[in-house]
C-alpha positions as CSV (number, residue, x, y, z in Angstrom):
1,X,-17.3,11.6,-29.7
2,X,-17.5,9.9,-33.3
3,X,-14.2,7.8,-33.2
4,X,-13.5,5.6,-33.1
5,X,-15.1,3.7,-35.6
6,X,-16.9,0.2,-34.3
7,X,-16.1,-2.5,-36.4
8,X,-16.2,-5.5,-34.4
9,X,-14.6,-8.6,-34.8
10,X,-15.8,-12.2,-34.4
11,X,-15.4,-14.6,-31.7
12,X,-14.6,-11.5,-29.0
13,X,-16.7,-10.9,-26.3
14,X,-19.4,-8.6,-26.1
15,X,-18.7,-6.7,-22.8
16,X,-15.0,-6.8,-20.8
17,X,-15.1,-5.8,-17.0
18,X,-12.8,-3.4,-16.5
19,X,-10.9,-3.6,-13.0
20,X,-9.6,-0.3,-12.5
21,X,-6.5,-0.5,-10.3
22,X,-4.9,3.3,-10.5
23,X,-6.2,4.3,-7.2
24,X,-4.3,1.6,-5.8
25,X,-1.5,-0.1,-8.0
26,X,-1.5,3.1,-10.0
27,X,-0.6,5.7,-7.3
28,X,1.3,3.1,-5.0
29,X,4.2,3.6,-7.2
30,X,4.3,7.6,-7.2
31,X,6.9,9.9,-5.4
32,X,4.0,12.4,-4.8
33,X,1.8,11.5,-1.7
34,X,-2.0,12.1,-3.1
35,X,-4.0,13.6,-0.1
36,X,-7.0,10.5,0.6
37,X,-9.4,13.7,-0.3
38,X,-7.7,13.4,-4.1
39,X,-8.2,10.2,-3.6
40,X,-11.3,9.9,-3.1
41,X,-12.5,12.4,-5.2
42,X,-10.4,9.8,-8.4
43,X,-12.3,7.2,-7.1
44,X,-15.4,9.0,-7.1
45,X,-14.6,10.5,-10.7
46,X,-13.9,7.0,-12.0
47,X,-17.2,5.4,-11.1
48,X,-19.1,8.3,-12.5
49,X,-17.2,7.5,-16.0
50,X,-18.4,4.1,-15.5
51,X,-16.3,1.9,-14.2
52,X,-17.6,-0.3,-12.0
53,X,-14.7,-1.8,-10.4
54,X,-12.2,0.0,-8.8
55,X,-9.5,-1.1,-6.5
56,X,-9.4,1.1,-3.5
57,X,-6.1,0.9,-1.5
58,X,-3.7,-1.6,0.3
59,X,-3.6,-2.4,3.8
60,X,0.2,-2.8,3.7
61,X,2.0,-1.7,6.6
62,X,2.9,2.3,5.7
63,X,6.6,1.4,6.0
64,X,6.3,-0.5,3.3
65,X,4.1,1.7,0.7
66,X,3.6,5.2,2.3
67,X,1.4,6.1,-0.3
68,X,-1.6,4.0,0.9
69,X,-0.4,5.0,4.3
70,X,-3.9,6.6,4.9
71,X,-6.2,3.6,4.1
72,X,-8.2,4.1,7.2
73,X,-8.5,8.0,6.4
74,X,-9.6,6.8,2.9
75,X,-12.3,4.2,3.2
76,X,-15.0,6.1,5.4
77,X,-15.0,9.3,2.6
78,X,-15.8,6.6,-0.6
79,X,-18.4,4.2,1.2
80,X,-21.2,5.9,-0.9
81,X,-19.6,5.5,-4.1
82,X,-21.6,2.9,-6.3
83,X,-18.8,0.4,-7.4
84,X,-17.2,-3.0,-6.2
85,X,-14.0,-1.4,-4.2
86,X,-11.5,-4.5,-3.4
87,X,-8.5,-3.1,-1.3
88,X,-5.0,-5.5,-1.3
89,X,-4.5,-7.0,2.1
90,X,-0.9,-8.7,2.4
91,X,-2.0,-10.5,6.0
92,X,-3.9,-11.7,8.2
93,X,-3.6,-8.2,10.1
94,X,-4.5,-6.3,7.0
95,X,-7.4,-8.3,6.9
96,X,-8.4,-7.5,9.7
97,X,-8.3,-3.7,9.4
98,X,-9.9,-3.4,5.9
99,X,-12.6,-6.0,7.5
100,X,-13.6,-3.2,10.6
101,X,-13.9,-1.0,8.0
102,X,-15.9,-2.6,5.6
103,X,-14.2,-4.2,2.9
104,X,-16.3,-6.8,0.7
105,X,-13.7,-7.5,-1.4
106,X,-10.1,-8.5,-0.9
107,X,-6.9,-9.2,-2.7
108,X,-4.0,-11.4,-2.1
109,X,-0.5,-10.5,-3.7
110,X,1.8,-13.2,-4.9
111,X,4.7,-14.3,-7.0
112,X,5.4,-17.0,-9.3
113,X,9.2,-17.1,-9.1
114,X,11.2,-17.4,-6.4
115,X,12.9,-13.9,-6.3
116,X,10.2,-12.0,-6.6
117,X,8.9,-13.6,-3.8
118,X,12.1,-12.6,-1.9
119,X,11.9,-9.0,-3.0
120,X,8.1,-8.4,-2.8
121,X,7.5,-10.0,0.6
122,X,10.7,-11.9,2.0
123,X,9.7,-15.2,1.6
124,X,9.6,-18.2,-0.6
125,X,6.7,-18.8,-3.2
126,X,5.8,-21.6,-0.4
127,X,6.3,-19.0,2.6
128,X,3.9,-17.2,0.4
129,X,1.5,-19.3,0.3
130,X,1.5,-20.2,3.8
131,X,0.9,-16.7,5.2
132,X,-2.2,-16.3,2.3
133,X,-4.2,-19.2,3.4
134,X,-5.2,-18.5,6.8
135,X,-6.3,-14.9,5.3
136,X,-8.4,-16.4,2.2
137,X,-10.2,-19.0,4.8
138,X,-10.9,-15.7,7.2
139,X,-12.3,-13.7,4.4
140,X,-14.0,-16.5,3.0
141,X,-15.5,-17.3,6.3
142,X,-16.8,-13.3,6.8
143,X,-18.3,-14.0,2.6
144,X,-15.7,-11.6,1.7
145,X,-14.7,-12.3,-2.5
146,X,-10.9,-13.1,-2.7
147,X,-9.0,-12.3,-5.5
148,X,-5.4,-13.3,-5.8
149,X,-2.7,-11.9,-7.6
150,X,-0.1,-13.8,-9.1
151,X,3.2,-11.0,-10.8
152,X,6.1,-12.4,-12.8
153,X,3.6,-14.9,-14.6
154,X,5.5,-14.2,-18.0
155,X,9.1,-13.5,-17.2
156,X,11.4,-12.1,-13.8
157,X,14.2,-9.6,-14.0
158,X,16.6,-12.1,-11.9
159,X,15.6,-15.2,-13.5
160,X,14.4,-14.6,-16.8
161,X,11.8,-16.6,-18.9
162,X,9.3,-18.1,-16.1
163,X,8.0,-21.4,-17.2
164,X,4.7,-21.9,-18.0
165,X,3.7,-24.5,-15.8
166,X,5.6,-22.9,-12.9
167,X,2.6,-20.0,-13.7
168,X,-0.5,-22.6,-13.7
169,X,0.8,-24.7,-10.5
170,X,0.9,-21.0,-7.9
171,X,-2.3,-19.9,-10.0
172,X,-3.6,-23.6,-9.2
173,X,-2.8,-23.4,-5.7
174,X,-4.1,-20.7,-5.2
175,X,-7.7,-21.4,-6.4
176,X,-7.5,-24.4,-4.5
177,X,-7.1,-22.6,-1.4
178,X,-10.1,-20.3,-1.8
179,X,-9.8,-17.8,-3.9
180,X,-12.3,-16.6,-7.0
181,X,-10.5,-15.1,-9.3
182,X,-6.7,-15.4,-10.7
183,X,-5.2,-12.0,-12.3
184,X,-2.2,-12.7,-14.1
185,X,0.3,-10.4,-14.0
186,X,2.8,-9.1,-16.5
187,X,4.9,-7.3,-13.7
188,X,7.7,-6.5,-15.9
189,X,5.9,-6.1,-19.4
190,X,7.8,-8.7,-21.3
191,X,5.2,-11.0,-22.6
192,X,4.1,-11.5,-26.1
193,X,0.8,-12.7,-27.8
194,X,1.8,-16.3,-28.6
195,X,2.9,-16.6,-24.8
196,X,-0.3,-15.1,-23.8
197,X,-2.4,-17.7,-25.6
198,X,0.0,-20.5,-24.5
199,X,-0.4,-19.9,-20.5
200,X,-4.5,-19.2,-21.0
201,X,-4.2,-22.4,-22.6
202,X,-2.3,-24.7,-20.2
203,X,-4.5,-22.7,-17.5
204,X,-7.5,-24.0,-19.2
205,X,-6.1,-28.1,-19.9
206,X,-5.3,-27.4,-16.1
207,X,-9.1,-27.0,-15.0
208,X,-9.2,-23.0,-14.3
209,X,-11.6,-22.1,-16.6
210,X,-11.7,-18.1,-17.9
211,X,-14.4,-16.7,-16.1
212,X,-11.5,-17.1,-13.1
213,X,-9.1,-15.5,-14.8
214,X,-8.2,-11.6,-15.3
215,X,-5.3,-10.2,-17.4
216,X,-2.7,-7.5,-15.9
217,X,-0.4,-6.1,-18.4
218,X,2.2,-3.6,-18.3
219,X,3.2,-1.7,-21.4
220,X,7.2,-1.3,-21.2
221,X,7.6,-2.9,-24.8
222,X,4.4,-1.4,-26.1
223,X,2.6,-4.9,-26.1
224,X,-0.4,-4.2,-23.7
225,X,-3.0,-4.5,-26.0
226,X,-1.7,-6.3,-28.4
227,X,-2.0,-9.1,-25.2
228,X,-5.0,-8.1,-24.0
229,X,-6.5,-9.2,-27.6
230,X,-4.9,-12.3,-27.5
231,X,-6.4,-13.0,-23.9
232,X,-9.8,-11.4,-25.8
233,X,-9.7,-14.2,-28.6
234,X,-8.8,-16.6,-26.0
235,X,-12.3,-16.2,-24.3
236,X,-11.0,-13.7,-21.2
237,X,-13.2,-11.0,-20.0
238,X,-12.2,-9.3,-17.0
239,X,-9.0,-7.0,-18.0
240,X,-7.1,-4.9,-15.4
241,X,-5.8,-1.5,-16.2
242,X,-5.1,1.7,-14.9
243,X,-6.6,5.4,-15.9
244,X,-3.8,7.9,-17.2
245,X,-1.2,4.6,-17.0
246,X,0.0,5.6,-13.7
247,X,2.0,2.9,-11.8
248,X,4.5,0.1,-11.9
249,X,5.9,-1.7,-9.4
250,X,8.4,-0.4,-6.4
251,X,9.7,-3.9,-6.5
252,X,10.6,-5.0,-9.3
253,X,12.7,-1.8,-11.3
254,X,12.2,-2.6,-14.9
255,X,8.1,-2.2,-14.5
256,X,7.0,0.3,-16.7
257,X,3.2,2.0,-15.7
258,X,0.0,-0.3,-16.4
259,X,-2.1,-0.3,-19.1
260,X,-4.2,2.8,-19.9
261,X,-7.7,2.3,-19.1
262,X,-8.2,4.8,-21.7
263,X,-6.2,3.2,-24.5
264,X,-8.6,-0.2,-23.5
265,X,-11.3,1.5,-23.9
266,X,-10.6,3.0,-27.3
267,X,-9.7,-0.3,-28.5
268,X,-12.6,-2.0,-26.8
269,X,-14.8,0.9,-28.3
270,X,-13.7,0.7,-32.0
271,X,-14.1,-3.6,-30.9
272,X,-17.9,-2.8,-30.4
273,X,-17.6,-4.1,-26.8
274,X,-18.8,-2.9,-24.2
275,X,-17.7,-1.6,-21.5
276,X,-19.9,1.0,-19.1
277,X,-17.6,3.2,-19.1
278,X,-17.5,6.8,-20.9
279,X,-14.1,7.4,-22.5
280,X,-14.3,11.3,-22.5
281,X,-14.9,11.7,-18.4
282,X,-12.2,9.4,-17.9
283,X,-10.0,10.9,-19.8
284,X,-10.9,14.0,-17.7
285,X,-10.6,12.3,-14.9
286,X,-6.7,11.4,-16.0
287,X,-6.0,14.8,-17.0
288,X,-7.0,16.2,-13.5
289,X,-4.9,13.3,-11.7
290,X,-2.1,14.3,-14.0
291,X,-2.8,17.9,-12.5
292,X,-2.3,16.8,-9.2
293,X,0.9,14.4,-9.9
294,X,2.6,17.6,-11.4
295,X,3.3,15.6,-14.8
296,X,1.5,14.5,-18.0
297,X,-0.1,11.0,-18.5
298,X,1.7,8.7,-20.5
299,X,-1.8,7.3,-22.3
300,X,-1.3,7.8,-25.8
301,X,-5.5,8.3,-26.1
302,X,-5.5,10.8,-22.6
303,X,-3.3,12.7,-24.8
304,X,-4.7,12.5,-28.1
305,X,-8.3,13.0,-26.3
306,X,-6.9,15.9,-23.9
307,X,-6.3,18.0,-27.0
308,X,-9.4,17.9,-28.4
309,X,-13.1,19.1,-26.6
310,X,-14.1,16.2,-24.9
């Protein structure tokens, strides 16, 4: 592969960490149930293309997300795979499960807005945040990372335009009760550059400082990268995304799929930034998950590539 071109541009950083969340947010969100022997062959496939984070599964109850019904099934057939593999725990019972099976790193899912809140999980933002804390002390305590999510940072299909500081108090509150890292989450794909740098700079006045801070955008207006370069320039280096664009969100209608980890890459690779990862066996990888889903990526580059020898 010659293309694309590197031509890199001042003031970026030189290497992004990709966290790879299709195994988990990707294929939570499809009508096809993926066998945990697909699934762990993805995950396997995505750490040999370089990745080196890649989010497993979800300890949900199965009622909830059948897909990731078979979390236990999954974990013992990827424990030799050489990659961080956070799995999203939504209590202290999931915990507890993905703990006796070895989990290192967990994940916390909330919401900044009130409805979301309701829909997602059938509580208030403070309800929330109640039932979270116990778990981020218990996995804290076993030296387990935490990572919590925080969806409808940039705007809510019931209530519109989210305000800005209503984002930086739940992400503040949620640091302060344990966890490392913050990924905000575009749930609904309606953010825009200017609002991007905005929130990573009232984050920032507000004492959570970029190195805890990850970027999760989805593409339903076609402004995933254009945001994930304005988090870039803002000094942001950890960028969720998700190989072939699978996913979106069961809860929240409007979500489109996730950003392509390949159509990242390609940007980050013309960027000169690196990345680990090698674009053609991820696309690959995509085209043979495709396979299995019984329809074609929507990744502009998994397309374009998947034409072409790669």
């Amino acid at each position: 592969m010659t293309l694309p071109m590197t031509v890199p541009v001042p003031g970026l950083p030189t290497r992004v960490r990709i966290h790879e969340v299709g195994p988990r947010d990707g294929l939570q969100n499809e009508k096809v149930l993926v066998p945990a022997a697909i699934k762990a062959e993805f995950i396997h496939r995505l750490a040999e293309a370089g990745l080196t984070t890649i989010e497993a599964t979800s300890f949900v109850h199965p009622k909830w997300v059948p897909q990731l019904a078979d979390a236990e099934e999954l974990m013992p057939l990827i424990d030799d795979v050489d990659a961080r593999l956070p799995v999203l725990v939504p209590n202290e019972r999931g915990l507890d499960r993905a703990l006796a099976l070895g989990a290192r790193e967990i994940a916390v899912f909330a919401s900044a807005t009130e409805s979301f809140a309701k829909a997602n999980l059938n509580r208030t933002v403070d309800g929330a945040l109640e039932m979270f804390e116990p778990v981020v002390t218990m996995a804290k305590d076993a030296g387990v990372a935490v990572r919590g999510y925080l969806s409808m940072c940039f705007g809510d299909p019931w209530e519109g335009p989210v305000p800005i500081s209503q984002t930086v108090s739940v992400s503040r509150r949620l640091l302060d009760m344990g966890c490392d890292e913050i990924s905000l989450g575009d749930t609904i794909g309606v953010a825009t550059p200017g609002h991007v740098r905005e929130l990573l700079d009232t984050l920032n006045e507000a004492g959570v400082a970029n190195d805890r801070l990850a970027v999760h955008f989805h593409d339903t207006y076609g402004q995933a990268l254009a945001n994930t370069l304005a988090a870039l320039e803002h000094g942001v280096t950890t960028v969720d995304a998700s190989a072939g664009g699978l996913g979106g969100c069961p809860y929240a209608k409007s979500a489109t799929g996730n950003l392509a980890t390949e159509d990242l890459v390609w940007m980050l690779d013309g960027l000169g930034i690196e990345t680990g990862v090698d674009i053609g066996r991820l696309t690959a990888t995509s085209v043979w998950m495709a396979r299995h889903l019984g329809r074609p990526s929507p990744s502009r580059t998994v397309r374009a590539l998947s034409q072409k020898e790669i």
